[in-house]
N, C-alpha and C positions, 0 to 999 in steps of 0.2 A: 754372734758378735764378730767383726772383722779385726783382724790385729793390722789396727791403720798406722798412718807416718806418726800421730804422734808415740806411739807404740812403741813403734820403732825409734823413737827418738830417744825416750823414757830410757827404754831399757839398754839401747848401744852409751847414753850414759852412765848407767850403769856396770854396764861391763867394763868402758876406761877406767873405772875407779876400781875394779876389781881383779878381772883377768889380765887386763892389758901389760905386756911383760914379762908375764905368765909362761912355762914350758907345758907344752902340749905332752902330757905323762904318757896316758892311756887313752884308746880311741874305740871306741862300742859300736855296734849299727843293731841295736833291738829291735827293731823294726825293718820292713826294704825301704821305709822312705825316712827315716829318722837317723839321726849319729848323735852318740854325745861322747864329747870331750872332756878327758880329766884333766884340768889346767895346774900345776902346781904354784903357788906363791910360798914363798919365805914363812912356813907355821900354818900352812892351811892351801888346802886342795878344793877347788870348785869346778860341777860337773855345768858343763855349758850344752844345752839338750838344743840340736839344727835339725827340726822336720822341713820335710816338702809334701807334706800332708797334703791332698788336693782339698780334702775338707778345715784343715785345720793347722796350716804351715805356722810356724810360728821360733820365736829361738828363745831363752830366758835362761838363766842358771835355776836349777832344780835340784830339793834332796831328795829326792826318789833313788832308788834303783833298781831301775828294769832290766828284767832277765834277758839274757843276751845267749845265741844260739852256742853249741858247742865248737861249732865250726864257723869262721867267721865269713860274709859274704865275701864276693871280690871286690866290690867296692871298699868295701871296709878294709883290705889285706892291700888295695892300691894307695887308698888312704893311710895308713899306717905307711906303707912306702914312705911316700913320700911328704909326709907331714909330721908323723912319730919323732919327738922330740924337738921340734921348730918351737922357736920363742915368737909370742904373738908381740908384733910391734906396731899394728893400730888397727885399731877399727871404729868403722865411718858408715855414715848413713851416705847414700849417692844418692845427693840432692834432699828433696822429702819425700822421695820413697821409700816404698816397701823391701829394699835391698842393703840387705848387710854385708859388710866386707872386710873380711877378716885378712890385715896381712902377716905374711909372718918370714923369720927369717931360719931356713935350716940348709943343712949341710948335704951335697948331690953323691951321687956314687963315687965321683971322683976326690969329696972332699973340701970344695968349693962352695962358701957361704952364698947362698941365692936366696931370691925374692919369689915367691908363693902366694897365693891367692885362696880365701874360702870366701864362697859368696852364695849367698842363700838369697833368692827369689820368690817373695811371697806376691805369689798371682791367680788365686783362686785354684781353677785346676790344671794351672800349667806352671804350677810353684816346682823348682827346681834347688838342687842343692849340687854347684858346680865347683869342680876345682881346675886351677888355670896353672899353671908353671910362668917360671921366671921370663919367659919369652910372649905371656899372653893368648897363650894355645890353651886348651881344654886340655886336661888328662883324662879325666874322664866326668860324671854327672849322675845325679840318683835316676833319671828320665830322660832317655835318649832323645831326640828328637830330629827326626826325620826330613828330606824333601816331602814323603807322604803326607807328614803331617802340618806341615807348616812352609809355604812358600816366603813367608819374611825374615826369617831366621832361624838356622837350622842349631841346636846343641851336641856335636857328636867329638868322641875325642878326635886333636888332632886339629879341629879346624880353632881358627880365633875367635878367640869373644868377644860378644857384642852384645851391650846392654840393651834389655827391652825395649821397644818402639816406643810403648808407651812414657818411657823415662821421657820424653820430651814434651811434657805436658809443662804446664807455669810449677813453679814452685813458690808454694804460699806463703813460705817466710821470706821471700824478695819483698822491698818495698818498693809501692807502686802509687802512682799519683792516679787523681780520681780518673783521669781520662782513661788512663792504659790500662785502669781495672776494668771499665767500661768497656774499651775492645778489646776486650777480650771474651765477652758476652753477643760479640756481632753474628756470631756465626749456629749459636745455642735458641734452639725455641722452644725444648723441653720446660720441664717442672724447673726452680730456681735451685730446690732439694739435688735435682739428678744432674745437673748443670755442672754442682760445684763440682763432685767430683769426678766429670767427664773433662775438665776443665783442668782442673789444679791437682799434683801429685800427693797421695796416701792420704785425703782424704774421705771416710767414708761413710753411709748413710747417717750413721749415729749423730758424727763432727756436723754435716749440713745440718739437720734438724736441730739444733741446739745454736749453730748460727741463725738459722730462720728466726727461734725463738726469739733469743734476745734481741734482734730487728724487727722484730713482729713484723716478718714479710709471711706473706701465704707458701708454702710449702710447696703447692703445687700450680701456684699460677707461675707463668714464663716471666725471665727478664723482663721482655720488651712490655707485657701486663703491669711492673711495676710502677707505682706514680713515682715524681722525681723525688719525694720525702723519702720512699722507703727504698731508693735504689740510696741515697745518700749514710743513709742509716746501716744499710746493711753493708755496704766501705768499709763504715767507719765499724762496725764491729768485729767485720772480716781481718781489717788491719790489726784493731786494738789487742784481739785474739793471739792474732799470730805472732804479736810483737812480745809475747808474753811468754809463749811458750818455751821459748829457748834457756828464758832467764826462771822460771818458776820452778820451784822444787813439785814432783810427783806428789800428788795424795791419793795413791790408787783407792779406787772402791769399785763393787761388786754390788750391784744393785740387787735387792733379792724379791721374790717371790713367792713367800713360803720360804719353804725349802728349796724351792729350784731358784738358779741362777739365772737371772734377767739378761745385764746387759755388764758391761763394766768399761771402765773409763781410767785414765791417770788423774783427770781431774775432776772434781765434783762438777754436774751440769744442772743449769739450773732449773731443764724443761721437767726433769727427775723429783723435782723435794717434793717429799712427803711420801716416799718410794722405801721401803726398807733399805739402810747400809751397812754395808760389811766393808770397813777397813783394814786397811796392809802399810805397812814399814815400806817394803819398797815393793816394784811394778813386779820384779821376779815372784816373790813371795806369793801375790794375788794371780796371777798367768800360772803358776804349779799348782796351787788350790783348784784353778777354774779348770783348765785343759785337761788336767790328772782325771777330775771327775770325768767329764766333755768324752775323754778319751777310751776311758772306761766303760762308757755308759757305747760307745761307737764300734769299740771293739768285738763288748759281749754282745752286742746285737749281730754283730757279723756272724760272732760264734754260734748265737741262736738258730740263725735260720734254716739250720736245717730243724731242727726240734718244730722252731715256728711252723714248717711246712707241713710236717710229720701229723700234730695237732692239728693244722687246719683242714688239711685232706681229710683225715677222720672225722671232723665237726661238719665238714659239710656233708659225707656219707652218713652220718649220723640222722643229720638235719633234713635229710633228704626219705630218708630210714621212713622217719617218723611221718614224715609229710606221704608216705603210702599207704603205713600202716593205720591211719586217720581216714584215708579215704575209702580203705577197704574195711575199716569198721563201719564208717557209712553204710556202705553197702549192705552189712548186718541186720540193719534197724528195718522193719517191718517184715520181719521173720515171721509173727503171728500170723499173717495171713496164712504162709501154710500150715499153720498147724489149726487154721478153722478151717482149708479148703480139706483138714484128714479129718477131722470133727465131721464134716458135713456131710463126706464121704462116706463115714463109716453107720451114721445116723441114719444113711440114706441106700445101706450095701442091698439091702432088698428089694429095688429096684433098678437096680442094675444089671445087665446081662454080659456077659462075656461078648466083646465085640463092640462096644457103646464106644463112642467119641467123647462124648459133654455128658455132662449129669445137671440137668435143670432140677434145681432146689432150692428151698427154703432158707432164708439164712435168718434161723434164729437169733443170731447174735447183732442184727440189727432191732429196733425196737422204733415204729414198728417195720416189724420180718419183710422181707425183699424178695422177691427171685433173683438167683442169679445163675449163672453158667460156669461150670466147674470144666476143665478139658480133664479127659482121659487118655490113660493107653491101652488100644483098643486089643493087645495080644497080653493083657494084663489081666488078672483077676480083679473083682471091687476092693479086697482085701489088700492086693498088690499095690492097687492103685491109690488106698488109704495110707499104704507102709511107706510109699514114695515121696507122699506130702511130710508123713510126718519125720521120714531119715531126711528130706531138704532140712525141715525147721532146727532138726537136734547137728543138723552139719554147721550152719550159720550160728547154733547156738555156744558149739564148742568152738567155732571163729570167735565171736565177742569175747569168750573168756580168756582165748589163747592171745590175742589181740591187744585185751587189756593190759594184759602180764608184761606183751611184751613192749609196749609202748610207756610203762614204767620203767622198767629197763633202760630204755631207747633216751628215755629225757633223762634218768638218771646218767645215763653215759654223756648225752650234754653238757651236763649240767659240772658233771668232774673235768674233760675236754674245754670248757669253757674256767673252769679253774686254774686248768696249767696254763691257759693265756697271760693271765692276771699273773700266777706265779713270775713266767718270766720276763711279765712288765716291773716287777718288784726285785726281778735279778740283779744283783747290784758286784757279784762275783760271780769268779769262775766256779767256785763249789756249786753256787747254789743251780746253775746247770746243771752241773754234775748230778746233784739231789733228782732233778726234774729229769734226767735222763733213766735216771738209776730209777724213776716210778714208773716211766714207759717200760723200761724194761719190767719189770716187776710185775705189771698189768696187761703185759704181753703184746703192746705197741710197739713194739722194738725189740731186733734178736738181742743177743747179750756182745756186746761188744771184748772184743779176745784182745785188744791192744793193752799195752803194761799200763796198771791205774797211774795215775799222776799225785806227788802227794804234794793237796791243795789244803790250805790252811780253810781249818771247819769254820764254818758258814752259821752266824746267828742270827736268832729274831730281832725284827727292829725293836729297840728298847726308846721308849719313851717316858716324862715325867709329867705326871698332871702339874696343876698349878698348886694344888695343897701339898705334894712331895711324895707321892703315892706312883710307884713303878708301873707304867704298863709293858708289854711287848705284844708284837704282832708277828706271825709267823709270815715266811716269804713264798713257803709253796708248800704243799698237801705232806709233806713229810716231815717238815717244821712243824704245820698244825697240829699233828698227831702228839707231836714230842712234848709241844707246848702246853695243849690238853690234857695229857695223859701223864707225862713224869714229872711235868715244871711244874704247871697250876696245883696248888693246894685245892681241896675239896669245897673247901668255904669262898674259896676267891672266883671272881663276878667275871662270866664267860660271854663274851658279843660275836654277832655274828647279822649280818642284813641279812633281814627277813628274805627266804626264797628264792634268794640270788647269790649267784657264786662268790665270793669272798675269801677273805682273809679270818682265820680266827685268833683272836685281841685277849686278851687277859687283865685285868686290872686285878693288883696283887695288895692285900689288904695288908697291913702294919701287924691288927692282932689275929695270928694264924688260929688263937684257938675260939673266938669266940666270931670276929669275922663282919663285928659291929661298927666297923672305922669307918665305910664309906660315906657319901657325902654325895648329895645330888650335883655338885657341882664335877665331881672326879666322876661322875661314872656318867654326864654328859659329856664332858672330853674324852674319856674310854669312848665312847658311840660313836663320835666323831673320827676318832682316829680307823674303828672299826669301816665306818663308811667309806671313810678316804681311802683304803687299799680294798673297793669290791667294784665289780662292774658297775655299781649306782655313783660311783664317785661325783660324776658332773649332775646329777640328778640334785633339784634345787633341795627336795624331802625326801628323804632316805626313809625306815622303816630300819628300826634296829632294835635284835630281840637280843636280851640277857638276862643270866640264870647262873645260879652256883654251879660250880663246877661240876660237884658230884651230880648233878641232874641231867649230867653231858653222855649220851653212852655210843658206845660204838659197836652196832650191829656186825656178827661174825661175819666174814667172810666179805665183806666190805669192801669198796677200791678206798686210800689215800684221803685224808680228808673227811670222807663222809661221816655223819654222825647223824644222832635223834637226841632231841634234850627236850624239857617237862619245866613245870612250875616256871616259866618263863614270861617276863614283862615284856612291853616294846616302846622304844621309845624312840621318837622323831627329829631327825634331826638332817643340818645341812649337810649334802655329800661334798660342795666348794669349797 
């Protein structure tokens, strides 16, 4: 979801009711591209969070608080320079875009009250976080920017600033008469959707489709495809819109998904109803909830990828293992024949002379009998030449068994390798890497790391609540599962797990511990369900999901993480969606 002009409009109203006036306390940089501002007010302090995220710029007051390095960058120590204790004395949308502007008034080296600048540029991935001095110069910027990189305008300290090119698009809260909305469409042959806002400032895809909507214009057919009903139509809603926004109070919502977070909006839309919502007091409120997660979920996968990589190099050596070890049992299978061509041999040693090539015989073991042509080695005795057939057959024989053994191995090792995937698709913290890390190590995928532990607050099972009030949890990686399994579940409490396929292992925890008779077909088909949803079958329309009391769960000695053998167990079918 983009954080568009109306966003931006939402929430810099929000911040004049809030910080505006406000002394700039204490100044953060948690991030190289994020700062947040401790603004003081009269009885209360408000952290004001300015990324230039290239995935995810955004600004909003937030109660989080993110750890912040021990040593503070230079950016952050130029910032403190020269902003540390400035009173903010307004901040403005420029125009309806995506640029906030923070001004503020503080005190220079010599003493002298002056005018300062913060100005945060949300522009996909060339979103910057600049600061300007009282003269209009640059002091410095989160993203430098170059002649190399940009021939239209450069951000380096030192030179002037100059608002994005882009700033000179229409601005949609201007009113405009039907014609000069209409030229403004002359030169557009795109979609009506991509138009708007290549056309009109901080508008973005969500804002078009929702205008389209309520004009019931086609989405992707161009202006000039519009008949004269639905170019009038879509004016008149384009205006009615815009004419509203300045004056409406926010009703943010969070469109949801499940669990996961869809889209979100300040205001409710109407191409959405019938869409689960999640509502918020103010725009701030819902932008911490969304981004926190957003951000989280953005970071630990940074933090992943080396684990990611670690797993997948071994799953395809693995994968690869196994796709040999297949082949050369192939090769195993019609091992009998030599051990008839020693039969026949031996059946037949009394005609054989020292020196022979072939042995033409009888082959019994056809019905009926054959001749056939047996080769020799002619510096071999018959007996020799008996013994060679039959050490071929018992060499391919002890291949199939060595073969077998170890192509169980080979898929069990997939099969866990393909578990820590899952695990740190379920990674929701830094522990629980930590956990996943601490199994490579453990299983000998990884030396042991000598750097000082970090102490990370302990990492739990996803806890969930059927509909009748009955607890489940589901572990997040193979060393959850164990714990889950083995110290948390009671012996009578009802153990899931998808059939044959790597997974999460789920628990549903009964009421009466000691008799263990509470369940209810309807909680231990939402136990299955929940089971499905964290296993590689998740998108699978029919899952297969086995469960069994606990105590019928065992875990074979010497084991990797996760793995187990359980008995007395049902299956039952269900959606993995």
């Amino acid at each position: 979801m983009a954080f568009d002009g109306i966003t931006t409009c939402k929430v810099i109203e929000e911040l004049r009711r809030t910080v505006e006036g406000g002394k700039i306390d204490k100044i953060y940089q948690p991030e190289p591209d994020e700062v947040v501002l401790a603004v003081r007010r009269p009885g209360q302090v408000y952290r004001l969070l300015l990324s230039a995220h290239m995935d995810s710029a955004r600004f909003y007051l937030t109660e989080h608080r993110p750890e912040t390095p021990l040593e503070p960058p230079m950016f952050c120590m130029l910032f403190r320079k020269h902003f540390g204790g400035g009173r903010i004395t307004a901040i403005r949308q420029i125009g309806f875009d995506r640029i906030l502007e923070i001004e503020t008034e503080v005190y220079n080296e010599l003493g002298d009250l002056c005018h300062k600048r913060i100005l945060l540029e949300i522009m996909g991935r060339h979103s910057n976080l600049i600061l300007v001095d009282e003269n209009g110069r640059i002091i410095d910027s989160v993203h430098h920017v170059g002649q190399d990189m940009s021939h239209f305008r450069m951000v380096l300290p030192g030179l002037p600033y100059e608002a994005p090119s882009h700033n000179r698009r229409a601005n949609p809260l201007e009113q405009r008469a039907p014609e000069e909305f209409e030229a403004l469409w002359a030169e557009t042959a795109g979609p009506v959707s991509k138009g708007m806002y290549q056309i009109f400032n901080g508008i973005s895809p969500l804002i078009a489709a929702e205008l389209c909507f309520r004009a019931d214009v086609p989405e992707r057919a161009s202006y000039r495809e519009l008949s004269a009903e639905e170019r009038i139509r879509l004016y008149q809603v384009f205006t009615e819109f815009f004419e509203q926004v300045p004056e409406t109070e926010p009703k943010p919502v969070i469109y949801m998904d499940g669990e996961n977070m869809r889209e979100y909006s300040m205001f409710p839309y109407r191409m959405m109803a019938g869409v689960e919502e999640r509502h918020f007091d103010m725009p701030s409120a819902l932008l911490d909830v969304y981004y926190v997660r957003q951000d989280n979920r953005n970071r630990l996968k940074q933090k992943a990828q080396d684990l990611h990589k670690l797993v997948m190099t071994n799953l395809e050596r693995a994968r690869r293992k196994c796709e040999l070890q297949y082949k050369q049992l192939e090769d195993t299978q019609g091992r009998e024949k030599y051990q008839r061509m020693g039969d026949l041999v031996t059946a037949n040693i009394y005609r054989i002379s020292l020196g022979d090539r072939v042995l033409q015989a009888e082959d019994f073991y056809e019905d009926p009998p054959k001749m056939v042509e047996i080769p020799l080695k002619n510096n071999l005795t018959p007996a020799q030449n008996a013994q060679r057939y039959y050490g071929r057959y018992n060499k391919l024989k002890r291949t199939e068994e060595a073969l077998s053994e170890q192509i169980v191995q080979t898929e069990e090792e997939i099969g866990y390798l393909e578990s820590l995937l899952g695990a740190m698709e379920l990674a929701d913290c830094e522990k629980d890497l930590e956990d996943i890390r601490l199994e490579l190590h453990e299983t000998g995928y990884i030396r042991k790391n000598r750097q000082k532990k970090k102490n990370l607050a302990a990492s739990h099972p996803l806890e969930a609540v059927t509909s009748e009030g009955l607890k489940v949890l589901t572990g997040k990686n193979n060393i959850q599962n164990d714990q889950l399994t083995f110290r948390i579940a009671g012996p009578k409490d009802l153990w899931f797990h998808v059939k044959d396929i790597p997974g999460s292992h789920t628990v549903l925890f009964c009421a009466d511990k000691e008799y263990g008779t509470d369940y209810t077909d309807q909680s231990i088909l939402e136990a299955a369900q929940i089971a499905a949803g964290h296993s590689k079958a998740s998108e699978g329309s029919t899952v297969a999901v086995d469960y069994t009391q606990r105590r019928y769960v065992k875990k074979p000695s010497g084991s990797k993480p996760g793995f187990v053998i359980y008995t007395h167990q049902k299956t039952l079918y269900v959606s993995g969606k």
